[in-house]
Backbone atoms as SQL, in Angstrom:
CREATE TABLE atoms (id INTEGER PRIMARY KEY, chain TEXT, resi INTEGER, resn TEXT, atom TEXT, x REAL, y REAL, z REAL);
INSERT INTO atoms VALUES
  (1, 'A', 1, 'UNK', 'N', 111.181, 131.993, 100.687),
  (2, 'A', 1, 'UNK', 'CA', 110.213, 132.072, 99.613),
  (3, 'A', 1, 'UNK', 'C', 109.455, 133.405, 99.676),
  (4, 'A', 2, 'UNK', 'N', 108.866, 134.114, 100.695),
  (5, 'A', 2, 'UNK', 'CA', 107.891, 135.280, 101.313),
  (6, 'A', 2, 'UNK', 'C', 109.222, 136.364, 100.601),
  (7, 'A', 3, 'UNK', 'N', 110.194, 136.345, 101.160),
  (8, 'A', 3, 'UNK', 'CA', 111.319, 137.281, 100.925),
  (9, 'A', 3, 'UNK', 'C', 111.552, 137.467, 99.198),
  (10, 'A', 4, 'UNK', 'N', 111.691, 136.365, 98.313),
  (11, 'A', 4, 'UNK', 'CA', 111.457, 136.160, 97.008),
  (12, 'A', 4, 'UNK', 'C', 110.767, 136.890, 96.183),
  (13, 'A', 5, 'UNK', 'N', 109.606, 136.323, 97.231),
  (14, 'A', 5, 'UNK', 'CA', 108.377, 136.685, 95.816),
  (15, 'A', 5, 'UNK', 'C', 107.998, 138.426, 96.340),
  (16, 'A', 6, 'UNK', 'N', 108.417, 139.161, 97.886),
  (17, 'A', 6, 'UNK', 'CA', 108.267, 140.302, 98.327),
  (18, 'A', 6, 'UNK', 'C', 109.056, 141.648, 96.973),
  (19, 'A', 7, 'UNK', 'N', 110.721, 140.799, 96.817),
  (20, 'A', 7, 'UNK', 'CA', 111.452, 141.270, 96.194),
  (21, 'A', 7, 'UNK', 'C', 111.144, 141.433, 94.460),
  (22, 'A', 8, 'UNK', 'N', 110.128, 140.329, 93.961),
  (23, 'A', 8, 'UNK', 'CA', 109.510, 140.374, 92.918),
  (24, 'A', 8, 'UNK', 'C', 108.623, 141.363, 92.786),
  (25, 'A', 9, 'UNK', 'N', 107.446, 141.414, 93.965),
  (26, 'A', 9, 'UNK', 'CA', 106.534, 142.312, 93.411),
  (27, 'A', 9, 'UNK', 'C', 107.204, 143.688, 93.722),
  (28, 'A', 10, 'UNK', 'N', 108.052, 143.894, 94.420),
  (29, 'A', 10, 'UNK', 'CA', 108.731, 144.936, 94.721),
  (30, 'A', 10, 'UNK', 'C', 108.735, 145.393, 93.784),
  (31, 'A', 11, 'UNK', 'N', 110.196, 144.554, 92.792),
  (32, 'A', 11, 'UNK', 'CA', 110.570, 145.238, 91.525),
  (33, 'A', 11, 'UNK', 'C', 109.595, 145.164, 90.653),
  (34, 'A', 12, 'UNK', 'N', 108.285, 144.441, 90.594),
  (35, 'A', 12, 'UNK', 'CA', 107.433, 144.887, 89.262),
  (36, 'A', 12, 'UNK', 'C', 106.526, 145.733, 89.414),
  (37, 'A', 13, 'UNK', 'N', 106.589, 145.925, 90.673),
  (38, 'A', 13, 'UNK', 'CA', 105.780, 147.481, 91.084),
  (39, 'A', 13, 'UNK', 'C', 106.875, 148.859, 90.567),
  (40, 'A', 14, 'UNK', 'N', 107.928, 148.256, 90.828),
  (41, 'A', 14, 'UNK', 'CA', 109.043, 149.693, 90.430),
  (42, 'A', 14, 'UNK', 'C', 108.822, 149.733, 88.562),
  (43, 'A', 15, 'UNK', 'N', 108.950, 148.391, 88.197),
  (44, 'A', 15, 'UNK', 'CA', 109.049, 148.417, 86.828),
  (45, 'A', 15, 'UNK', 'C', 107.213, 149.136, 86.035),
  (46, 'A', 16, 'UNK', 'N', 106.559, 148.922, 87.021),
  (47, 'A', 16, 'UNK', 'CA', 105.747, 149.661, 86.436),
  (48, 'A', 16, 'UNK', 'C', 105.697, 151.267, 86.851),
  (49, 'A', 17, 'UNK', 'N', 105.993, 151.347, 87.952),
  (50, 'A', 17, 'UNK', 'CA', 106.144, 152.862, 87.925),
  (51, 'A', 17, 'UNK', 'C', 107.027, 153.653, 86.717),
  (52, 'A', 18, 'UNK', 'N', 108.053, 153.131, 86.690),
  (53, 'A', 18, 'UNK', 'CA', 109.215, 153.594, 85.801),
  (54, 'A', 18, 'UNK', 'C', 108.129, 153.903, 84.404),
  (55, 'A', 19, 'UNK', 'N', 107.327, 152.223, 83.733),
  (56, 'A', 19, 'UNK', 'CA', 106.941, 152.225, 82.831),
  (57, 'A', 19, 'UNK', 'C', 105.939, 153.541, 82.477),
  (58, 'A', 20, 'UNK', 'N', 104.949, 154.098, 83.786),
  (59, 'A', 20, 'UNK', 'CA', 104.211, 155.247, 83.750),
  (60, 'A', 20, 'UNK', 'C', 105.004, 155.997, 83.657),
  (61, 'A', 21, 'UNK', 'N', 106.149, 156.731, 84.289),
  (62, 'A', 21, 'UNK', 'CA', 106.794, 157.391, 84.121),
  (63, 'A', 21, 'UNK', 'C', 106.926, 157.952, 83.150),
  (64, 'A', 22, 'UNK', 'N', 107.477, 157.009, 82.467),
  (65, 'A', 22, 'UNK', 'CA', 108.263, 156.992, 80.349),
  (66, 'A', 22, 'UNK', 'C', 106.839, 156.911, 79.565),
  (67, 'A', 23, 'UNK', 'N', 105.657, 156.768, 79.962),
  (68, 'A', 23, 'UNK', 'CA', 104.636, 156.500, 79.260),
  (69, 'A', 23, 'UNK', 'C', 104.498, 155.374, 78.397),
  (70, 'A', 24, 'UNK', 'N', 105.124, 154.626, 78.845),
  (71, 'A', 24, 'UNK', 'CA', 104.905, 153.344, 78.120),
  (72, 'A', 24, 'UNK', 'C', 104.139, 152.060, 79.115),
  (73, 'A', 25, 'UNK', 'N', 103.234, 151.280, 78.731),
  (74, 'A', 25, 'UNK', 'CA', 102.796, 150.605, 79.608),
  (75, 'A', 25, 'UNK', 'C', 102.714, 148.647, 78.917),
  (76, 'A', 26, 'UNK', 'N', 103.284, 148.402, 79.697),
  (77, 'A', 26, 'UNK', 'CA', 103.501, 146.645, 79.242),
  (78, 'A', 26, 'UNK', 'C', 101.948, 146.115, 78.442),
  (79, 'A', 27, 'UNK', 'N', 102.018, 145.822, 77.235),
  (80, 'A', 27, 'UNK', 'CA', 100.784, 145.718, 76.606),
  (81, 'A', 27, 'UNK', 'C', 100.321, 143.992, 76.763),
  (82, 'A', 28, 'UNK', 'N', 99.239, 143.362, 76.683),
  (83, 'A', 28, 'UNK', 'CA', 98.872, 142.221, 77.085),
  (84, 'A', 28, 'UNK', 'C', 99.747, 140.899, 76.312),
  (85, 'A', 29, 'UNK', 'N', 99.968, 141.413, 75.027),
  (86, 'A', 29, 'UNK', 'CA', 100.827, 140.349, 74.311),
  (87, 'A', 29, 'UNK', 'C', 102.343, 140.541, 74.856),
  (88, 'A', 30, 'UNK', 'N', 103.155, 141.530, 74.999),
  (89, 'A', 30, 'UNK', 'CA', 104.677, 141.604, 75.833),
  (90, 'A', 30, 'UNK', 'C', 104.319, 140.536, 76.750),
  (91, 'A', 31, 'UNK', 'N', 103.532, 140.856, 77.761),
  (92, 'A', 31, 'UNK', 'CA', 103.319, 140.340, 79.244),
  (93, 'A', 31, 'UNK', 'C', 102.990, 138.657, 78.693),
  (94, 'A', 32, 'UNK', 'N', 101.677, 137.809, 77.912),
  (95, 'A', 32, 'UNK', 'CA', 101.668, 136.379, 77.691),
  (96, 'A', 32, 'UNK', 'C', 103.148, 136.429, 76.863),
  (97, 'A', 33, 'UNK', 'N', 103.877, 137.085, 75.790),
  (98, 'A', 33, 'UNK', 'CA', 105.000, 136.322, 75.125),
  (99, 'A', 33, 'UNK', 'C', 106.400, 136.307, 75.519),
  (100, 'A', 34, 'UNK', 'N', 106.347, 138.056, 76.913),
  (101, 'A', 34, 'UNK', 'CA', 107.668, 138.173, 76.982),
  (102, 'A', 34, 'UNK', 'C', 108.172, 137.625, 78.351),
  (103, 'A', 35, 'UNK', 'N', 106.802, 137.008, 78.974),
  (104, 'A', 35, 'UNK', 'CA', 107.492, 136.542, 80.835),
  (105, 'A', 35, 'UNK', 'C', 107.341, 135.300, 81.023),
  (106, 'A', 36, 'UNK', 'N', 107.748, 134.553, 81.419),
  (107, 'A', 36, 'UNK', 'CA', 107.301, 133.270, 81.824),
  (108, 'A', 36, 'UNK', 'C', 105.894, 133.451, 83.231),
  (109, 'A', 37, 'UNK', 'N', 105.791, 131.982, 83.636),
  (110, 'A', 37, 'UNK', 'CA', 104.485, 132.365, 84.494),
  (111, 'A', 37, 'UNK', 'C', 104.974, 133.360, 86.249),
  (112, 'A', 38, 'UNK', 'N', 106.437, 132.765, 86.257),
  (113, 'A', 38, 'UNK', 'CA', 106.150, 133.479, 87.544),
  (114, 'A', 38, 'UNK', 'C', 106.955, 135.179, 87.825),
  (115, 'A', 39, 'UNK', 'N', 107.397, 135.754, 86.492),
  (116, 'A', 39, 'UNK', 'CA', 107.569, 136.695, 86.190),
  (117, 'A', 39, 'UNK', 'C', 105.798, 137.783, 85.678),
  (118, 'A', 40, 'UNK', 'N', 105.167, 136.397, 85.035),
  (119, 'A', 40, 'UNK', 'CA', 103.928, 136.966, 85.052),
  (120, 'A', 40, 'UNK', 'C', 103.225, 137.621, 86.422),
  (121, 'A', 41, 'UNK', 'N', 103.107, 136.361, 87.321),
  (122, 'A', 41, 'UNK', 'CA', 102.877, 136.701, 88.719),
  (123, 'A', 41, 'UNK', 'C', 103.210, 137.829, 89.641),
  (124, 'A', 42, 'UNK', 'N', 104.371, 138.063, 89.648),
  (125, 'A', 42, 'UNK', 'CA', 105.344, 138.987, 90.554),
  (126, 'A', 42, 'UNK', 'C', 104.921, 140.322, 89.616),
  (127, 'A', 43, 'UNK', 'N', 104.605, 140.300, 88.011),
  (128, 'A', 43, 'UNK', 'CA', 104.152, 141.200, 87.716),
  (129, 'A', 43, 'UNK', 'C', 102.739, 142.288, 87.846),
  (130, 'A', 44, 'UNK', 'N', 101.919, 141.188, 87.850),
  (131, 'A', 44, 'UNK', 'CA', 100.487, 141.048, 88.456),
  (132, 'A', 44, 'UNK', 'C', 100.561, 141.701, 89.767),
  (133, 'A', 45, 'UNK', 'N', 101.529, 141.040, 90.784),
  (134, 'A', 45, 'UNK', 'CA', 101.305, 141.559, 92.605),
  (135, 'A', 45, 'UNK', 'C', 101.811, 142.631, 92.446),
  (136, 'A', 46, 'UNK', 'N', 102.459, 142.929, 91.651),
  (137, 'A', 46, 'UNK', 'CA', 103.304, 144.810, 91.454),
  (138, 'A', 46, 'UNK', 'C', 101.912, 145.421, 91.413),
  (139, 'A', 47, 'UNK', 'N', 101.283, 145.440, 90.309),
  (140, 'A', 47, 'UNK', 'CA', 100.095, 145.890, 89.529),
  (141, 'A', 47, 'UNK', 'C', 99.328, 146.043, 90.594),
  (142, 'A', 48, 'UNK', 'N', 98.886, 145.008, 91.494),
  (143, 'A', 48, 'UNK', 'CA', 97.722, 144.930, 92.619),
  (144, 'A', 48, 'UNK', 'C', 98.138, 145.656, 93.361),
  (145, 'A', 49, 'UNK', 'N', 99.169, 145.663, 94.275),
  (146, 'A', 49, 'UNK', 'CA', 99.744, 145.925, 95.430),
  (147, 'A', 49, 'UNK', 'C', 100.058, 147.649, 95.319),
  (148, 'A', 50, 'UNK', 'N', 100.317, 148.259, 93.896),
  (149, 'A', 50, 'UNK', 'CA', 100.707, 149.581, 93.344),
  (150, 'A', 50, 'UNK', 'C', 98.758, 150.015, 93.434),
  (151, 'A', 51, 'UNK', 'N', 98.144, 149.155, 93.038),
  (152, 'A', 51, 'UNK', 'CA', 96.659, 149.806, 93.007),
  (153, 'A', 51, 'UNK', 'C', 96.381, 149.912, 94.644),
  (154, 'A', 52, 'UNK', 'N', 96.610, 149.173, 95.773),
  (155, 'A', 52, 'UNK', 'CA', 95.912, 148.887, 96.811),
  (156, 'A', 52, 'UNK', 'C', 96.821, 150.288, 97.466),
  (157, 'A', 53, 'UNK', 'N', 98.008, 150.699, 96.833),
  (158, 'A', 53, 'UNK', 'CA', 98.506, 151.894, 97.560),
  (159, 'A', 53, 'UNK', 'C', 97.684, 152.957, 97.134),
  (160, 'A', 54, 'UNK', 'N', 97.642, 153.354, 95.525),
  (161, 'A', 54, 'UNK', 'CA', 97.106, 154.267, 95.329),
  (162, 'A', 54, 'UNK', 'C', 95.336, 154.550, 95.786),
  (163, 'A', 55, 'UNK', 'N', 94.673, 153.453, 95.909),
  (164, 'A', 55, 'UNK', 'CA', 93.435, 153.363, 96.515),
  (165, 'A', 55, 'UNK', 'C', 93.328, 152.892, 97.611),
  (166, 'A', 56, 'UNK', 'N', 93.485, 153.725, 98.910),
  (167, 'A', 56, 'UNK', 'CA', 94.061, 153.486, 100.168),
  (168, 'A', 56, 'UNK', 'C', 92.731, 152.630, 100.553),
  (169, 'A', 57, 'UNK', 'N', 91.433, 154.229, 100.152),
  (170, 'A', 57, 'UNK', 'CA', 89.814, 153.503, 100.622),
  (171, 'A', 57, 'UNK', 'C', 89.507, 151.882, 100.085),
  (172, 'A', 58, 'UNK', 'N', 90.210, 151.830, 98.984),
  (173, 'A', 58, 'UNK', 'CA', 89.822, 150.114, 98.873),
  (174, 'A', 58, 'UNK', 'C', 90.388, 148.980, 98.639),
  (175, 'A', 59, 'UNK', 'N', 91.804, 149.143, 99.408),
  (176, 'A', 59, 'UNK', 'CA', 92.956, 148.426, 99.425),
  (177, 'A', 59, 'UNK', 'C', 92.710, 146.993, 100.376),
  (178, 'A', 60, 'UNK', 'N', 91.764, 147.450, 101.540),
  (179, 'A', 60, 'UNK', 'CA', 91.241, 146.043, 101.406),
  (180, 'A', 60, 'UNK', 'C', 89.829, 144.686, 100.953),
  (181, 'A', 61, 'UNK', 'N', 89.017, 146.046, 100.247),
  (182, 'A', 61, 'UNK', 'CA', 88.528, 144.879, 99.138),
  (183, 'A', 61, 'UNK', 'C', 89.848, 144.196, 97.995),
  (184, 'A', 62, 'UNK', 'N', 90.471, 144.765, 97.820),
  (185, 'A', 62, 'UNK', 'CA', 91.169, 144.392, 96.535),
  (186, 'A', 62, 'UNK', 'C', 92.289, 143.486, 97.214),
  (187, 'A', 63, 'UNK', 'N', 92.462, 143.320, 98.557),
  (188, 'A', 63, 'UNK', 'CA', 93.331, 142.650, 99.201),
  (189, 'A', 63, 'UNK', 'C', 92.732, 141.159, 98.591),
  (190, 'A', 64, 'UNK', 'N', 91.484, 141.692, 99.220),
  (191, 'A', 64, 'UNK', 'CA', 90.449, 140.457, 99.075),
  (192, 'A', 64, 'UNK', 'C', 90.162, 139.706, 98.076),
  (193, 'A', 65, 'UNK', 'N', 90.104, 141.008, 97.069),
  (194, 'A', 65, 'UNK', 'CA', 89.630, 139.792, 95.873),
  (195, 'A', 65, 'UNK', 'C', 90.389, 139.274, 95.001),
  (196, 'A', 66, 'UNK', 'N', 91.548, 139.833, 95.137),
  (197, 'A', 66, 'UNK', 'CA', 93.032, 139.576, 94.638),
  (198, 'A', 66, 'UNK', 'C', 93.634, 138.242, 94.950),
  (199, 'A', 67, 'UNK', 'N', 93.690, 138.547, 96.264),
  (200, 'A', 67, 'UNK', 'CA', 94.902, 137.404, 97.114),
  (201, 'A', 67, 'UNK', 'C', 94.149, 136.171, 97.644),
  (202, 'A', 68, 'UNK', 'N', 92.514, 136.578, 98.112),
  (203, 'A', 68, 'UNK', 'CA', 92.229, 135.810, 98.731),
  (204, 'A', 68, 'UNK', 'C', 90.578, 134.880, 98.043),
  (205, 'A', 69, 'UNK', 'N', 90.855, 135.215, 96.562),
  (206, 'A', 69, 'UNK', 'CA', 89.838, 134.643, 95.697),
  (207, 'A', 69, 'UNK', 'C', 90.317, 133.830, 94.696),
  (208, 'A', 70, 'UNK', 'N', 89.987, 132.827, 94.363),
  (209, 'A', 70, 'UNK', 'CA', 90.870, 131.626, 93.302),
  (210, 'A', 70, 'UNK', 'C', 90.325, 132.210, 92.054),
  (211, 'A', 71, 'UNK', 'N', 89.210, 132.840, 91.990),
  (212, 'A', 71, 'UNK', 'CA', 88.487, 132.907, 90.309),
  (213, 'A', 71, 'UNK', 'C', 89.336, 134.562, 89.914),
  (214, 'A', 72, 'UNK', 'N', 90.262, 134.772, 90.909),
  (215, 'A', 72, 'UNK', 'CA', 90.742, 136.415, 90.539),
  (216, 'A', 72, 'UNK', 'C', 91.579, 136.238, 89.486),
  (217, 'A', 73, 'UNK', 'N', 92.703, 135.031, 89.351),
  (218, 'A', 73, 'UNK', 'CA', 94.361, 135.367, 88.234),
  (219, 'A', 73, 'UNK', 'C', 93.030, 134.743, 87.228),
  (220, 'A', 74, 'UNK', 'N', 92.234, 133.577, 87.060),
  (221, 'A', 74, 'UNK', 'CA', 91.971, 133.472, 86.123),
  (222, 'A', 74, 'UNK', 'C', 90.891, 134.220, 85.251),
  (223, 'A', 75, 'UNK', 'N', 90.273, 135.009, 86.256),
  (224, 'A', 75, 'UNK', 'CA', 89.807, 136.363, 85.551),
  (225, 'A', 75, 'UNK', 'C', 91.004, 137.463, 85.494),
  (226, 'A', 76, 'UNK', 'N', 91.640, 137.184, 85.768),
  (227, 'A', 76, 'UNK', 'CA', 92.862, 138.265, 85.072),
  (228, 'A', 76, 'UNK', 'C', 93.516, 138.365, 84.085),
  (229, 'A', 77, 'UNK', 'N', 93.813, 136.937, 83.438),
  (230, 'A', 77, 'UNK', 'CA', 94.136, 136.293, 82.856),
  (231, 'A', 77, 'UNK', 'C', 93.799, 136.371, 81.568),
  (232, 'A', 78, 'UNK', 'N', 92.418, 135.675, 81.633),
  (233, 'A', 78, 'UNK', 'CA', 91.297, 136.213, 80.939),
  (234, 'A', 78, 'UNK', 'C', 91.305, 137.121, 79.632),
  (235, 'A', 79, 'UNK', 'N', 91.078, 137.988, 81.108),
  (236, 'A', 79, 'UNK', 'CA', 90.852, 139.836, 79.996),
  (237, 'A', 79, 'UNK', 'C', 91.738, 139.957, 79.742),
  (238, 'A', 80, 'UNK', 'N', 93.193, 139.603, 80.045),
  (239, 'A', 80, 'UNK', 'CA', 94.162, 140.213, 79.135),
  (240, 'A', 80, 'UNK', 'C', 94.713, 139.631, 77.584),
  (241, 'A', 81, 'UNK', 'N', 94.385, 138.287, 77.952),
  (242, 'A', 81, 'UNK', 'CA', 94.183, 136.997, 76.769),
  (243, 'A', 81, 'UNK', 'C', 93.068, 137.876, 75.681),
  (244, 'A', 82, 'UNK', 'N', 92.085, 138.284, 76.547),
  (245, 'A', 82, 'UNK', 'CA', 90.983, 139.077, 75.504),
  (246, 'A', 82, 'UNK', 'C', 91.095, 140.340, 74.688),
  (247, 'A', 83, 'UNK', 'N', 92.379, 140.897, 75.728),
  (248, 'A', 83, 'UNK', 'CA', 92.500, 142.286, 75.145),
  (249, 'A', 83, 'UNK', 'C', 93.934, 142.614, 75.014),
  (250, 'A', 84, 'UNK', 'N', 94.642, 141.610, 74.428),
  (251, 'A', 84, 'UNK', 'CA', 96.101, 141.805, 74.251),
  (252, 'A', 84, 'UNK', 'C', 96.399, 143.081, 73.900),
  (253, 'A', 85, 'UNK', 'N', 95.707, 143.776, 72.985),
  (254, 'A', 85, 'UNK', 'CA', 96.259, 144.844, 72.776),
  (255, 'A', 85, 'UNK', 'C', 96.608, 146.143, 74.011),
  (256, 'A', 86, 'UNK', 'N', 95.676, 146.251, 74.629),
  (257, 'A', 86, 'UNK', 'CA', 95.581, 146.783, 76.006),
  (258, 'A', 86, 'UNK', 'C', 96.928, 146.647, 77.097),
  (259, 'A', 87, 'UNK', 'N', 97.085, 147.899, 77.831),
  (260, 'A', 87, 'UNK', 'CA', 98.213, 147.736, 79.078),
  (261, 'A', 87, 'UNK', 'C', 97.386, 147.113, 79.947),
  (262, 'A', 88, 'UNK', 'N', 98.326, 146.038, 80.919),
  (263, 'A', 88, 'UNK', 'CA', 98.064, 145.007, 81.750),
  (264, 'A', 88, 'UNK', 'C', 97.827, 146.113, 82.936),
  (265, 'A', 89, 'UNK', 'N', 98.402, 146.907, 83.232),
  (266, 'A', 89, 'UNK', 'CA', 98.059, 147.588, 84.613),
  (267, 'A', 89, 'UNK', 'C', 96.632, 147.742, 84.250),
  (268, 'A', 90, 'UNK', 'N', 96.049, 148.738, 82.878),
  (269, 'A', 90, 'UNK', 'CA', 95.045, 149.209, 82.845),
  (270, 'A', 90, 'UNK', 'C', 93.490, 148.322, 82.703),
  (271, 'A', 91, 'UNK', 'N', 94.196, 146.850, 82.724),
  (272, 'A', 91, 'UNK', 'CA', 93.460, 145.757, 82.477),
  (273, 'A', 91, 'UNK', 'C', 92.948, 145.636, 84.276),
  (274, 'A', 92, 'UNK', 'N', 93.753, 145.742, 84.614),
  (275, 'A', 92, 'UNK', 'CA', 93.932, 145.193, 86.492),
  (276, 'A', 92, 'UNK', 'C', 93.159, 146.245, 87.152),
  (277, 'A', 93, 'UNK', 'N', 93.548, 147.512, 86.768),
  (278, 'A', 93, 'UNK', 'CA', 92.906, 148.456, 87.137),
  (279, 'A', 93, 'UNK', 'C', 91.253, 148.699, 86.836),
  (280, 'A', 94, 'UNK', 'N', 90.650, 147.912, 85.943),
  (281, 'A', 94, 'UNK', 'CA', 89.525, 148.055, 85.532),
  (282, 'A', 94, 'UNK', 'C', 88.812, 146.851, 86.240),
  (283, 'A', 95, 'UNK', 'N', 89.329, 145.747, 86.350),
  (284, 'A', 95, 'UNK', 'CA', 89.059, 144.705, 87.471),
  (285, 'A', 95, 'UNK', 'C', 88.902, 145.099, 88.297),
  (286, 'A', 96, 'UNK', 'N', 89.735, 146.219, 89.274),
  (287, 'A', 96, 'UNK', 'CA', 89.753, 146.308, 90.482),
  (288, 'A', 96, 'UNK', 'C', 88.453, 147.121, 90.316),
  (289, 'A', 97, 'UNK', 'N', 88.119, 148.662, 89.741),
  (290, 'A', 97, 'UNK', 'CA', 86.759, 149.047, 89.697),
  (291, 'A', 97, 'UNK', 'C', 85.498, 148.189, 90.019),
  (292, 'A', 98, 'UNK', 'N', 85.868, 147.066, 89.351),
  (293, 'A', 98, 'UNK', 'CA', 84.790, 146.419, 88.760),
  (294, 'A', 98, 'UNK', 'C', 84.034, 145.763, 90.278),
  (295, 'A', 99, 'UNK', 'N', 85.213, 145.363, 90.803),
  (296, 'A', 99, 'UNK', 'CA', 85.182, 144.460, 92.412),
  (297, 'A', 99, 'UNK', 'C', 85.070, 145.453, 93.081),
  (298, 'A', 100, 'UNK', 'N', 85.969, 146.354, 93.164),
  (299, 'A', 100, 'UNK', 'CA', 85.753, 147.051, 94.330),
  (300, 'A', 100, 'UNK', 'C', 85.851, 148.782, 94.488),
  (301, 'A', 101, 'UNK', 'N', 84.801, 149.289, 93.413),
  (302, 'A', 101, 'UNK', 'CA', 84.390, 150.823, 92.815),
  (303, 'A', 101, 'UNK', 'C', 85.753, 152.085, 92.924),
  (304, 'A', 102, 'UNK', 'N', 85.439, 152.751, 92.589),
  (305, 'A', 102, 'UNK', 'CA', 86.185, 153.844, 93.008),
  (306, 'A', 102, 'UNK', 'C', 86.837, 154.369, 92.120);
C-alpha cells in the first residue's frame, strides 16, 4: 500500500512539474470533474510533497499541517470547491503560506 500511494504522489508530483513546465496548471474544476477521489489524493501529496521540497525552511510545518492535521484535505478541498477557476497547486500553495509563511 506505502509503495502505491509513494508511486502516486511520485507521478503527480512529475505530472505537475511537467504541467509548470508547459505552463499549464490543472485548474480546480479538471481536478473535482476529471479524477476520482484517490487520483485526487495522490494529486494533492504531489502538490504538498513538491512544496515541502521547494520550501526546504518549512517542509516541516507543512509536513505537519498537511499529513498530520484532519481539518487540512477538508480545507483543501474547500478552497478549491471555492475557486474552481484557479490552479490547484496555486490553491495549495497559498494554504501552505497561510500555515506555514514564507
Amino acid at each position: 500500500m506505502l509503495i502505491r500511494c509513494l508511486r502516486a504522489s511520485f507521478a503527480a508530483g512529475l505530472a505537475l512539474a511537467f504541467s509548470v513546465s508547459e505552463g499549464y496548471a490543472l485548474t480546480g474544476t479538471e481536478f473535482m470533474q476529471k479524477m476520482n477521489k484517490d487520483q485526487r489524493g495522490a494529486y494533492l501529496d504531489g502538490v504538498v510533497e513538491t512544496l515541502m521540497y521547494v520550501k526546504k525552511d518549512s517542509s516541516d510545518c507543512i509536513l505537519k499541517w498537511y499529513y498530520e492535521t484532519d481539518a487540512s484535505a477538508a480545507e483543501v478541498v474547500g478552497f478549491i470547491n471555492a475557486n474552481l477557476e484557479l490552479p490547484v497547486s496555486g490553491i495549495v500553495s497559498v494554504l501552505v503560506k497561510r500555515h506555514c509563511g514564507g
